[in-house]
BATORVO-543144 format. One record per residue (C-alpha): z, x, y; residue in one letter. Coordinates in nm, 2 decimals. Example, Ala and Ser with C-alpha at 12.3 -4.5 7.8 and 13.67 -1.06 7.14 Angstrom:
% residues 2
zz 0.78&xx 1.23&yy -0.45&resn A $
zz 0.71&xx 1.37&yy -0.11&resn S $
% end
This chain:
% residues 206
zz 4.01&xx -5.88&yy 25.15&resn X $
zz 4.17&xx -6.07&yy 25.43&resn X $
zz 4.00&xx -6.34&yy 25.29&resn X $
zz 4.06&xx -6.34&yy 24.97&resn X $
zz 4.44&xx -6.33&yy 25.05&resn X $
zz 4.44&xx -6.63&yy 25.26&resn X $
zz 4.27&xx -6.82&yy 24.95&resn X $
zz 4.54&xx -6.70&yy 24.70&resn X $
zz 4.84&xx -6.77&yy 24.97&resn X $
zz 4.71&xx -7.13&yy 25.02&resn X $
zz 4.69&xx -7.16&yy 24.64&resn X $
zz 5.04&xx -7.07&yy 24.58&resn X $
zz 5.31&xx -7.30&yy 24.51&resn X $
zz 5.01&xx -7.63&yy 24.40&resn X $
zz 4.87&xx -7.73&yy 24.11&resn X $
zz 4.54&xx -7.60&yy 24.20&resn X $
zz 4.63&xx -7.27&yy 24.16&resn X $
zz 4.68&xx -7.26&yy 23.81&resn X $
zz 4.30&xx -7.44&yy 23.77&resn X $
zz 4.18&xx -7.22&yy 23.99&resn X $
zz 4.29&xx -7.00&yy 23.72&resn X $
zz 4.20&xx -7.11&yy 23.43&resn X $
zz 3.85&xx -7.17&yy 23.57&resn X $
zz 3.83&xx -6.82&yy 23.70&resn X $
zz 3.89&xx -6.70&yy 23.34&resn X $
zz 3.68&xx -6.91&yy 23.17&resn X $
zz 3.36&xx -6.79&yy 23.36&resn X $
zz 3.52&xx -6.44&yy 23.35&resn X $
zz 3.42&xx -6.39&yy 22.98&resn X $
zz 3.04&xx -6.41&yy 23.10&resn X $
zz 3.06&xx -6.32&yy 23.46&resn X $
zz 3.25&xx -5.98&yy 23.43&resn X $
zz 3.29&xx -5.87&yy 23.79&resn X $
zz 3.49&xx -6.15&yy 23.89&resn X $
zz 3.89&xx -6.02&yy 23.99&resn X $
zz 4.05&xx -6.20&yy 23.73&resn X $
zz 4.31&xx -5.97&yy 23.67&resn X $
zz 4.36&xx -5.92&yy 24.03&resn X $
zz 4.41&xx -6.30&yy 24.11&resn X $
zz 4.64&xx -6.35&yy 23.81&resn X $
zz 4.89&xx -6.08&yy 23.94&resn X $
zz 4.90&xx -6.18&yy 24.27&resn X $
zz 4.95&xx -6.54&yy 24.19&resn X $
zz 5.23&xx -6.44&yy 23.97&resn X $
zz 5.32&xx -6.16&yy 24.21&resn X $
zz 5.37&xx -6.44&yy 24.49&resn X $
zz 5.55&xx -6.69&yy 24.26&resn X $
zz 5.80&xx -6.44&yy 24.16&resn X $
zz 5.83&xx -6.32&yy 24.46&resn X $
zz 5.89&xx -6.64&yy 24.67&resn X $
zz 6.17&xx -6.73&yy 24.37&resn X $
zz 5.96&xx -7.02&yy 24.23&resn X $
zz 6.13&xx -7.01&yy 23.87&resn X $
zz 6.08&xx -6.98&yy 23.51&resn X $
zz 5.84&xx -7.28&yy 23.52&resn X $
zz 5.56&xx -7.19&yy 23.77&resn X $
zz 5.53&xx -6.86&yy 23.62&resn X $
zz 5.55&xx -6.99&yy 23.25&resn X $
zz 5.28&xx -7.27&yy 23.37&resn X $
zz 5.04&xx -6.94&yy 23.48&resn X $
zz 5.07&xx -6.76&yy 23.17&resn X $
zz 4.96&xx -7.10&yy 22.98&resn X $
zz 4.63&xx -7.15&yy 23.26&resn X $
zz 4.52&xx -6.80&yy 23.21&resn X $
zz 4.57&xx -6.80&yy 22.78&resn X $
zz 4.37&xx -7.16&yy 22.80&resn X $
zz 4.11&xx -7.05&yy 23.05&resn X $
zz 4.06&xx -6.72&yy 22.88&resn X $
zz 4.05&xx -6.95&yy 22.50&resn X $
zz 3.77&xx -7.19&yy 22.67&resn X $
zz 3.55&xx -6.89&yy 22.82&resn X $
zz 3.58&xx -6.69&yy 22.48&resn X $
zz 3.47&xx -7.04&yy 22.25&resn X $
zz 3.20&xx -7.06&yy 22.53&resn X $
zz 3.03&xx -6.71&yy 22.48&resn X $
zz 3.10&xx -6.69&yy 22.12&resn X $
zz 2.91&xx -7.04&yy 22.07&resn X $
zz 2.66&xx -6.88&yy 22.31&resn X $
zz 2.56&xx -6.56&yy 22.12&resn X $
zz 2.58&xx -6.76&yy 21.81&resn X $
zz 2.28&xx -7.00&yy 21.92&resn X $
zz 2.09&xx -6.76&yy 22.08&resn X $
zz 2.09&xx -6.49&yy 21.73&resn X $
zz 2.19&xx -6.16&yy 21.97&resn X $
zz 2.14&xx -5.99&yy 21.64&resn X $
zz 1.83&xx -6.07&yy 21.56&resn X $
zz 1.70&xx -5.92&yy 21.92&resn X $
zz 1.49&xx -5.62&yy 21.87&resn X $
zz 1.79&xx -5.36&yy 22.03&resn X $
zz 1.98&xx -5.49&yy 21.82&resn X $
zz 1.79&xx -5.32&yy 21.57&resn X $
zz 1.74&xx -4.96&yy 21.63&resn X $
zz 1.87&xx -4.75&yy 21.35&resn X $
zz 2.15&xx -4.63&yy 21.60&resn X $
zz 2.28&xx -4.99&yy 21.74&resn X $
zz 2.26&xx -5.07&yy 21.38&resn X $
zz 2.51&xx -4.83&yy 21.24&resn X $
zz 2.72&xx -4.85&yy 21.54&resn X $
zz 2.76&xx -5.28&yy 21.48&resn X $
zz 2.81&xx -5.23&yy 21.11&resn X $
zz 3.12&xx -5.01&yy 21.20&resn X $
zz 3.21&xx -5.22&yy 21.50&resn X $
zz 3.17&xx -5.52&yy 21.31&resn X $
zz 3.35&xx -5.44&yy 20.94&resn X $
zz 3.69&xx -5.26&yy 21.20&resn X $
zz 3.66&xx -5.65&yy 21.37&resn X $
zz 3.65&xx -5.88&yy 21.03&resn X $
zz 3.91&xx -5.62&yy 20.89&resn X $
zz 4.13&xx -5.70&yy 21.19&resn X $
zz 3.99&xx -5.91&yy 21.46&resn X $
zz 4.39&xx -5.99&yy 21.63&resn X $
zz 4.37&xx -5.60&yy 21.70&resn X $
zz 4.07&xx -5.54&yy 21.81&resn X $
zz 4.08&xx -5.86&yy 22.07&resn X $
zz 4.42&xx -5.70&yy 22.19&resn X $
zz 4.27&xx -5.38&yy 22.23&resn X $
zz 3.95&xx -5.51&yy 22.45&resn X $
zz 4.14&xx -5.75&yy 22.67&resn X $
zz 4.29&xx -5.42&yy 22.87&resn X $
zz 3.95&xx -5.20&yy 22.81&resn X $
zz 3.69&xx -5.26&yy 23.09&resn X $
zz 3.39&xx -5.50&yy 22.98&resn X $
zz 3.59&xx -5.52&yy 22.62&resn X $
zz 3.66&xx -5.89&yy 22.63&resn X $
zz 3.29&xx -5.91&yy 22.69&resn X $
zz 3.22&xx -5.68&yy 22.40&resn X $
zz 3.47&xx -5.80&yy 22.13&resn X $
zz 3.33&xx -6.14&yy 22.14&resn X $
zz 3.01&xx -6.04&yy 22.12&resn X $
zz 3.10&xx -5.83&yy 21.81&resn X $
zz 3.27&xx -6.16&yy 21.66&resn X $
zz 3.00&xx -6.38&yy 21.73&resn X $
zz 2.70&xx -6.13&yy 21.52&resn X $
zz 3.00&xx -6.01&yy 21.29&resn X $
zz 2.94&xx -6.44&yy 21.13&resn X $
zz 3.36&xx -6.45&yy 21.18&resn X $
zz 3.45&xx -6.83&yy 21.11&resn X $
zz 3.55&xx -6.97&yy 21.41&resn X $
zz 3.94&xx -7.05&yy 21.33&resn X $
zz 4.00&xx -6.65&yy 21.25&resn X $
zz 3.81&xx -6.65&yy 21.61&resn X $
zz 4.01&xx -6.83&yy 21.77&resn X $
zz 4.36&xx -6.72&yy 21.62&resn X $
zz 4.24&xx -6.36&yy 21.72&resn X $
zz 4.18&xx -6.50&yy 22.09&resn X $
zz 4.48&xx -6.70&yy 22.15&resn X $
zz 4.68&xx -6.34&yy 22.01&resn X $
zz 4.48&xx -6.16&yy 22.26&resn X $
zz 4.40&xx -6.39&yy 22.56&resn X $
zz 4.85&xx -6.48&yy 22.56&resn X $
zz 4.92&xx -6.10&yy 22.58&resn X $
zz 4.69&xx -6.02&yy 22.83&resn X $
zz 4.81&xx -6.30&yy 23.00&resn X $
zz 5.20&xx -6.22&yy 22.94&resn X $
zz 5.10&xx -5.84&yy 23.07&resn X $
zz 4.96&xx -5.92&yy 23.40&resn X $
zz 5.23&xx -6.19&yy 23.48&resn X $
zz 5.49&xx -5.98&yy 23.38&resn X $
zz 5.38&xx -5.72&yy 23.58&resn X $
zz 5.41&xx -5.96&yy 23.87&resn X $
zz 5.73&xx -6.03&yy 23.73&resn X $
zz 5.85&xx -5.67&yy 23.72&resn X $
zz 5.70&xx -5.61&yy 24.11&resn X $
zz 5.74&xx -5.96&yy 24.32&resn X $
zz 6.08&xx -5.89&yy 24.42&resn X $
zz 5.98&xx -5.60&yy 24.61&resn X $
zz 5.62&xx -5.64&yy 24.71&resn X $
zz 5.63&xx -5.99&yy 24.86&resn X $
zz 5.47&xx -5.83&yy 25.17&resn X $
zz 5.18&xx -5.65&yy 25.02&resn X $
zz 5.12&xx -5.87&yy 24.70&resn X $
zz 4.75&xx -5.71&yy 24.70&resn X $
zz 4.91&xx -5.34&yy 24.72&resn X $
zz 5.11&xx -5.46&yy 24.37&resn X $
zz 4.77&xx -5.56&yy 24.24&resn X $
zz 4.58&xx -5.27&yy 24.31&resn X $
zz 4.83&xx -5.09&yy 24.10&resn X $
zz 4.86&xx -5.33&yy 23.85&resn X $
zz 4.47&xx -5.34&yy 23.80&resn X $
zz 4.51&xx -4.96&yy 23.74&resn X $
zz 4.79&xx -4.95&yy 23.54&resn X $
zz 4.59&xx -5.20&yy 23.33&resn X $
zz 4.27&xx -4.95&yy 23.26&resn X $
zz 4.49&xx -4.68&yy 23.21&resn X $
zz 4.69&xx -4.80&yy 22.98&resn X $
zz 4.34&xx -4.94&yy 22.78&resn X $
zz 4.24&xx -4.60&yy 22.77&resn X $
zz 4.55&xx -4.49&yy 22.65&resn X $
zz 4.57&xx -4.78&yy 22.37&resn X $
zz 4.21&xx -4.71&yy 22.28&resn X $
zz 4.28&xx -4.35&yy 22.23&resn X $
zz 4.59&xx -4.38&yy 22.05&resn X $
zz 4.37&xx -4.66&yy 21.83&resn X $
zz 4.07&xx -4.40&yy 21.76&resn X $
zz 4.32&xx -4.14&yy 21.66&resn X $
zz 4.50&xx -4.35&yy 21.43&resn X $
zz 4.12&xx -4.49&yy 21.27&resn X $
zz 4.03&xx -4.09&yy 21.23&resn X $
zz 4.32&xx -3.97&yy 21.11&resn X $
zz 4.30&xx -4.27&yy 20.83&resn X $
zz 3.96&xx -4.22&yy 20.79&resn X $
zz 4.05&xx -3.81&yy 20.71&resn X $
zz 4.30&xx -3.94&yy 20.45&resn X $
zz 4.09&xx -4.19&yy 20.29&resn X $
zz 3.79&xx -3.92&yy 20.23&resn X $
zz 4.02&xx -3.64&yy 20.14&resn X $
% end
């Protein structure tokens, strides 16, 4: 850890630490364990907490929506050329009915279900996936990750935001919580989403 916090500190405050950025969250979308979340707040966390401005912490919000475009684009021209759903898992009867409601819930409304991933673990992973064996067009693709990918980005910075004037000497304590915050409020969004799909669902059989 003490590591990783000299790293970020050095970052802070030049320009390499918003490409650090967007390259962390362009490999992100394949490479799942790495703390993107984590850097993002305490970037932001240290920016708003050594009084930086408007501009620095607008600037991060734009790395992290880029980076997060470009590693999306990447996996979902990925699984395209390499036909996940032709692959013989893929297949099974169960996986089968599972992506056909997975994947008409995404073409129905691809902006929502990108939101919802981005703060679900291993969902960003997952929804593009979906899109890619879903045949989405890329454009609706990309409109739904640029929705996504900026309010993801706009939650962890403004959680910095909302935290760096008090936590400039533990930035990594803020982040902890903020990583948590972030899961539980997925799980909260996600059940609030299943409830609403049932309940319309119950209505549209009845």
């Amino acid at each position: 850890m003490d590591a990783a916090e000299q790293v970020v500190l050095q970052l802070v405050g030049t320009p390499w630490a918003f490409l650090a950025v967007g390259l962390v969250l362009a490999v992100g979308s394949i490479v799942v364990f790495l703390p993107s979340q984590a850097m993002v707040v305490a970037i932001g966390t240290l920016l708003v907490g050594g009084q930086g401005g408007i501009v620095p912490v607008a600037l991060l919000v734009v790395a992290a929506t880029i980076g997060m475009v470009l590693g999306d684009l990447g996996l979902f021209h990925l699984a395209r050329s390499a036909d996940l759903g032709a692959r013989s898992w893929f297949t099974r009867p169960k996986v089968r009915k599972a992506r056909e409601s997975i994947d008409e819930r995404y073409r129905a409304a691809p902006g929502r279900i990108a939101v919802l991933g981005r703060f679900i673990p291993m969902g960003r992973l997952t929804t593009n996936l979906v899109a890619a064996d879903s045949g989405l067009d890329v454009r609706r693709f990309l409109r739904s990750c640029l929705l996504a990918d900026a309010v993801w980005a706009a939650y962890c910075v403004g959680i910095a935001a909302a935290t760096g004037g008090w936590s400039r000497d533990q930035p990594f304590l803020v982040t902890v919580l903020a990583v948590v915050a972030s899961i539980l409020l997925g799980l909260g969004i996600s059940a609030v989403e299943k409830a609403v799909r049932r309940r319309s669902e119950a209505a549209a059989a009845a």
